[in-house]
Backbone as XML, in Angstrom:
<?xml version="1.0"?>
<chain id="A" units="angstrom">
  <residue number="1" name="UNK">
    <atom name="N" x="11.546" y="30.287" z="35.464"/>
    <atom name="CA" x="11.645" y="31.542" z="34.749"/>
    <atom name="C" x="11.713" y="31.241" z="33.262"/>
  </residue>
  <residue number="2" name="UNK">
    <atom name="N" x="11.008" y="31.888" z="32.360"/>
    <atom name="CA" x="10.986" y="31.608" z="31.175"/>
    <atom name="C" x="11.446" y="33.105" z="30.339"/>
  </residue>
  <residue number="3" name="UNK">
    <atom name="N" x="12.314" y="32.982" z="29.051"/>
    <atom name="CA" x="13.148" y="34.118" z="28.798"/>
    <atom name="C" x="12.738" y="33.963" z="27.357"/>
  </residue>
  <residue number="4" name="UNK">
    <atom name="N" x="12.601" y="35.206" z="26.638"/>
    <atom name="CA" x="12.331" y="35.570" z="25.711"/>
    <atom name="C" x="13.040" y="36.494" z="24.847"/>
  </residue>
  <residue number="5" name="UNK">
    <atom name="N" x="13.671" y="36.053" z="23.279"/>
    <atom name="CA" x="14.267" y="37.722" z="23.063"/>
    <atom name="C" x="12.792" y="38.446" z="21.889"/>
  </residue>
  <residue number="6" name="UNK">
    <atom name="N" x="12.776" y="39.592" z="22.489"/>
    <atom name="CA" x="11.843" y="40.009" z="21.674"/>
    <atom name="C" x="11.759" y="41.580" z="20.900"/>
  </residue>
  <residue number="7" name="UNK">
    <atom name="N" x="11.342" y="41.972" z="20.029"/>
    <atom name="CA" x="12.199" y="43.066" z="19.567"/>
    <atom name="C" x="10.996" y="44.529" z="19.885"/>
  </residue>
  <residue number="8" name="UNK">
    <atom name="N" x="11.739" y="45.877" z="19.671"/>
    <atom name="CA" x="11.035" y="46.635" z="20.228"/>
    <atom name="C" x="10.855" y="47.680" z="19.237"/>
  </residue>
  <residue number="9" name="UNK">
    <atom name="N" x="9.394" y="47.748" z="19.149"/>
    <atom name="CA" x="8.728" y="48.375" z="17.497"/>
    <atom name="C" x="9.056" y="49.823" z="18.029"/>
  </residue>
  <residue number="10" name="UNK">
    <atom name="N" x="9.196" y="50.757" z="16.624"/>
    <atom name="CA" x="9.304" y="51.834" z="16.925"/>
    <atom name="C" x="8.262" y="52.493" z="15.633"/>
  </residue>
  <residue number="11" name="UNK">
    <atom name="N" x="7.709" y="53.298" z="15.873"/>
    <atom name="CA" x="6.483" y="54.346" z="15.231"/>
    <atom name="C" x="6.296" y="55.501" z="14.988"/>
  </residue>
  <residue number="12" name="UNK">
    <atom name="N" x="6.060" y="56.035" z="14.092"/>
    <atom name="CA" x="6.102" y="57.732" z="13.703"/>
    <atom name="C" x="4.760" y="58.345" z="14.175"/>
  </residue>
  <residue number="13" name="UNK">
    <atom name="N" x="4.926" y="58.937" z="15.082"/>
    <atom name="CA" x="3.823" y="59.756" z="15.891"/>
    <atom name="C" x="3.210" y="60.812" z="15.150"/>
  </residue>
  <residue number="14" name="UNK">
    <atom name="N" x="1.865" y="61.288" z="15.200"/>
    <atom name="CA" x="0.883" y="62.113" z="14.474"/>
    <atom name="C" x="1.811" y="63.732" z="14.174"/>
  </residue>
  <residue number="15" name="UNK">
    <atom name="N" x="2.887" y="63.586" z="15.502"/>
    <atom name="CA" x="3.436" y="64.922" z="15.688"/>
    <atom name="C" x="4.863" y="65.266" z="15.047"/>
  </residue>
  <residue number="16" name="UNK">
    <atom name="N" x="5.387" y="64.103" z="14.791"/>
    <atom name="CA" x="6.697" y="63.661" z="14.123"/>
    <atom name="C" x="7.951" y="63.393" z="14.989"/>
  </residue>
  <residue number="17" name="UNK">
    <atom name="N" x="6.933" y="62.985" z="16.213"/>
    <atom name="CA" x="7.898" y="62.128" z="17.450"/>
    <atom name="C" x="7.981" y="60.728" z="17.166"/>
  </residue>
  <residue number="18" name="UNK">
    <atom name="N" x="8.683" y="60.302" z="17.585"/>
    <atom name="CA" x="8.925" y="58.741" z="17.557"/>
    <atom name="C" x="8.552" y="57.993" z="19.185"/>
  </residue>
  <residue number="19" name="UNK">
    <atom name="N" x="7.304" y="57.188" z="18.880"/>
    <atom name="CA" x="7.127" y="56.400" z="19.839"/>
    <atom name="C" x="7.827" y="54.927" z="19.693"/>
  </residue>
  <residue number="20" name="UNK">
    <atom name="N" x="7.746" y="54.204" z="20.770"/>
    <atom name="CA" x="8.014" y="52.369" z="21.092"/>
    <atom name="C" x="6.901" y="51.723" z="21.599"/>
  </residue>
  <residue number="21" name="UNK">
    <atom name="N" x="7.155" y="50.638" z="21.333"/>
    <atom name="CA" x="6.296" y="49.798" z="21.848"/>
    <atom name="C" x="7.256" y="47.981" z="22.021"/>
  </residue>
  <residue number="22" name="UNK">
    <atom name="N" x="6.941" y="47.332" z="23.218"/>
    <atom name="CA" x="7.091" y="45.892" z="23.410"/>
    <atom name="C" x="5.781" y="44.966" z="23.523"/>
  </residue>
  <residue number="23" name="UNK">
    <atom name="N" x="6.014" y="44.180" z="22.764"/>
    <atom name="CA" x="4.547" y="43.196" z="23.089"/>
    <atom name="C" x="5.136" y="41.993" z="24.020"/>
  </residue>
  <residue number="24" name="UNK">
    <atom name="N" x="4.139" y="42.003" z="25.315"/>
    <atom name="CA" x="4.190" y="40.735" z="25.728"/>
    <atom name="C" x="3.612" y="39.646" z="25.242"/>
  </residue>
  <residue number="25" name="UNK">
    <atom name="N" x="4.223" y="38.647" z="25.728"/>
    <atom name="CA" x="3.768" y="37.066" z="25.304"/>
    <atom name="C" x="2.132" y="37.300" z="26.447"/>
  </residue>
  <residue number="26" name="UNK">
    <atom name="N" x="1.363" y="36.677" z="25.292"/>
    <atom name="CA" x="-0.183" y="36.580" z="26.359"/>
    <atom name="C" x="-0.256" y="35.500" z="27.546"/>
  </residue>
  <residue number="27" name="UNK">
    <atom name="N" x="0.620" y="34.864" z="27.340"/>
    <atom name="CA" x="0.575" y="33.787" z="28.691"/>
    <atom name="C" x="1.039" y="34.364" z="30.096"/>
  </residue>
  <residue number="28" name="UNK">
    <atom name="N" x="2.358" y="35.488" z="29.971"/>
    <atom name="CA" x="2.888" y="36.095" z="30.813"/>
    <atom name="C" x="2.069" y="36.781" z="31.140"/>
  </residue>
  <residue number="29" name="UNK">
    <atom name="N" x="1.215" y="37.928" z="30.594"/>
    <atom name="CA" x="0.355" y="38.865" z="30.892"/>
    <atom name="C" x="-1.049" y="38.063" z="31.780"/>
  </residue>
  <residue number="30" name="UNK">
    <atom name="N" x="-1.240" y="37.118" z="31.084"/>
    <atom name="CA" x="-2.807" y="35.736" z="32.238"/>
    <atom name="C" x="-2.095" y="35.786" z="33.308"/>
  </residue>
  <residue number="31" name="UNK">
    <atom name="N" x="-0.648" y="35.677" z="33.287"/>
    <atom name="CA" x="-0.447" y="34.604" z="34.699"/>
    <atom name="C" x="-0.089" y="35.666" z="35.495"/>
  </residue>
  <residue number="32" name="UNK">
    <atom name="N" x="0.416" y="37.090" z="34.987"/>
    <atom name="CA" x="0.399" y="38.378" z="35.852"/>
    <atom name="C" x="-0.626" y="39.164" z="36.745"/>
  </residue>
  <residue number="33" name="UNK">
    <atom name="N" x="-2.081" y="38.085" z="35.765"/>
    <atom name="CA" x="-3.533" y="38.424" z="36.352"/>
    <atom name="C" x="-3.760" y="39.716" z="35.915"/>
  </residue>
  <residue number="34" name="UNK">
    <atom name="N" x="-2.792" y="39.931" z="34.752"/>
    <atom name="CA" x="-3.466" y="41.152" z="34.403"/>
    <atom name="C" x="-4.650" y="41.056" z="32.948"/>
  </residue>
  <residue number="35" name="UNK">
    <atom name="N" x="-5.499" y="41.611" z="32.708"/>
    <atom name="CA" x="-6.827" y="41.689" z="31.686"/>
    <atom name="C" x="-6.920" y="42.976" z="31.556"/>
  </residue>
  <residue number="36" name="UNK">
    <atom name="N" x="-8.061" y="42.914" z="30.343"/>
    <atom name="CA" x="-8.760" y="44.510" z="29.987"/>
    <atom name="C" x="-9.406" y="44.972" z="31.269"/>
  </residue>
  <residue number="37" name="UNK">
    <atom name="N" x="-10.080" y="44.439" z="32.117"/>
    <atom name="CA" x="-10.391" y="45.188" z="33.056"/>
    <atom name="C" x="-9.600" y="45.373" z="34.035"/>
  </residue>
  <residue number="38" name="UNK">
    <atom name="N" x="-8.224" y="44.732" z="34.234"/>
    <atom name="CA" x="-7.375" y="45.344" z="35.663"/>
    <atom name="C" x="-6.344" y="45.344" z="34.695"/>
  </residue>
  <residue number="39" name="UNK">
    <atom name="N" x="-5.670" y="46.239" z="34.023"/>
    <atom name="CA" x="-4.812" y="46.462" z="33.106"/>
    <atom name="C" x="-3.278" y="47.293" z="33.673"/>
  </residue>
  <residue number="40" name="UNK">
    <atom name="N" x="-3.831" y="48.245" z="35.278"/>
    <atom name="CA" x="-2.592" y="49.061" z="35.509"/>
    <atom name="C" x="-1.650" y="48.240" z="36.194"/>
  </residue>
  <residue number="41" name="UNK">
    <atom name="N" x="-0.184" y="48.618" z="35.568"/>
    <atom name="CA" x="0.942" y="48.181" z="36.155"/>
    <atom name="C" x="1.867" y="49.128" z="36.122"/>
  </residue>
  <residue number="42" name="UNK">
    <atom name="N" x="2.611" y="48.617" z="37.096"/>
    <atom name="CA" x="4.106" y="49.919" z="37.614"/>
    <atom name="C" x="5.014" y="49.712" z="36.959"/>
  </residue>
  <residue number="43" name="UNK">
    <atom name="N" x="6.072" y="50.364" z="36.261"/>
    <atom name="CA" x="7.305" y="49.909" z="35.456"/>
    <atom name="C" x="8.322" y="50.569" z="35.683"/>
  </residue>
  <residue number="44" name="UNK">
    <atom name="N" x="9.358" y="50.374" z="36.342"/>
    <atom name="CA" x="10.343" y="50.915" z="36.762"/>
    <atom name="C" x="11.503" y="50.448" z="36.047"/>
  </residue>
  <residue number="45" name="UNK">
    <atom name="N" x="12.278" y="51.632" z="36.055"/>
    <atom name="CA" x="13.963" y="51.400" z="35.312"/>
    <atom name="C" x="14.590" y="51.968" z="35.947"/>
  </residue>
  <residue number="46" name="UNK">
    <atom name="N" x="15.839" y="50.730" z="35.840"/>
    <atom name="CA" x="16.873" y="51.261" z="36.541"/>
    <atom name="C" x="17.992" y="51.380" z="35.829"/>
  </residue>
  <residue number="47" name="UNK">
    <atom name="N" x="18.543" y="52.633" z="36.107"/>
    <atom name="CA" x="19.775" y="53.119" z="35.427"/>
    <atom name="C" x="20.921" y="52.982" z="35.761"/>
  </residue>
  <residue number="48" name="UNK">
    <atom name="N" x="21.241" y="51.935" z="36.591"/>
    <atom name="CA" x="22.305" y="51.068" z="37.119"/>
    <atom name="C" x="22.728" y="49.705" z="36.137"/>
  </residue>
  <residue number="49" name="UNK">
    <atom name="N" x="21.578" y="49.194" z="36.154"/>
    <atom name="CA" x="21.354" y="47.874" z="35.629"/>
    <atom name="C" x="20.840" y="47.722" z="34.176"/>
  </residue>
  <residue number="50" name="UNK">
    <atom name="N" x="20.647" y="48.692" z="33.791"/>
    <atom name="CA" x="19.650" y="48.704" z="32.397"/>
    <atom name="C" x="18.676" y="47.575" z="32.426"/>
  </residue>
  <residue number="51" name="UNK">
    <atom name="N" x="18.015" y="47.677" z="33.289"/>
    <atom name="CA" x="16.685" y="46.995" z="33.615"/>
    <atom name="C" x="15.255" y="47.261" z="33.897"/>
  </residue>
  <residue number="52" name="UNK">
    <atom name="N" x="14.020" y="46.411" z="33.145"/>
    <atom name="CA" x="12.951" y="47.222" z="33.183"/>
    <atom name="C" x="12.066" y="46.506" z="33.589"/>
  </residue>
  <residue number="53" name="UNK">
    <atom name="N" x="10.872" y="46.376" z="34.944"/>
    <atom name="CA" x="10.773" y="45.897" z="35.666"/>
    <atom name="C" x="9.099" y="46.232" z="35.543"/>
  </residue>
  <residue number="54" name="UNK">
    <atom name="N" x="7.940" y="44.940" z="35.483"/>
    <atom name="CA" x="6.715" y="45.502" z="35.583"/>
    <atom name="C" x="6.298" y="44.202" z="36.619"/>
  </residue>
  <residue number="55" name="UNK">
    <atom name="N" x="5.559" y="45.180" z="37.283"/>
    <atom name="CA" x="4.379" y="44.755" z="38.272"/>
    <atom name="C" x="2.733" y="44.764" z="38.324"/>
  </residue>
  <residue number="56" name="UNK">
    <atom name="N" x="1.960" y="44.352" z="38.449"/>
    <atom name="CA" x="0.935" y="44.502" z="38.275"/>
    <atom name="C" x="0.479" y="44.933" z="39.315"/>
  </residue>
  <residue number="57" name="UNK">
    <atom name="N" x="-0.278" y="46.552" z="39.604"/>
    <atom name="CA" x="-0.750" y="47.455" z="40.659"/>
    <atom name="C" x="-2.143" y="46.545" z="41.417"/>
  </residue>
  <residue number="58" name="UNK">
    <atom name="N" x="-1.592" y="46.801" z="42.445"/>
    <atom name="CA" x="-2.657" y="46.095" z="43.165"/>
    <atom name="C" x="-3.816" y="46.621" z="43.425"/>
  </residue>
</chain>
C-alpha cells in the first residue's frame, strides 16, 4: 500500500458556487486500469469513517 498526503483544490464556479477537486498520482490511476477511454468509477463515502473510497466500474 502506498500513502500519499495530498491537498484538495477548491474553485470559484461560473455561478458563484464553490467546487473541489483531488488529483491522483498517475501511477495509481495506470494500475487502477483506468484511461481516457474507460474513465468511470464508483466513489463512495462513508459517514462513519470519514472515508472515500474509488473503484473502477467494471
Amino acid at each position: 500500500m502506498e500513502k500519499r498526503d495530498l491537498n484538495v483544490s477548491f474553485y470559484k464556479a461560473g455561478n458563484g458556487g464553490v467546487s473541489n477537486r483531488i488529483t491522483l498520482p498517475r501511477k495509481w490511476v495506470s494500475d487502477m486500469g483506468i484511461s481516457e477511454n474507460e474513465k468511470s468509477v464508483e466513489v463512495t463515502y462513508n459517514e462513519e469513517t470519514k472515508t472515500i473510497t474509488i473503484v473502477k466500474k467494471k
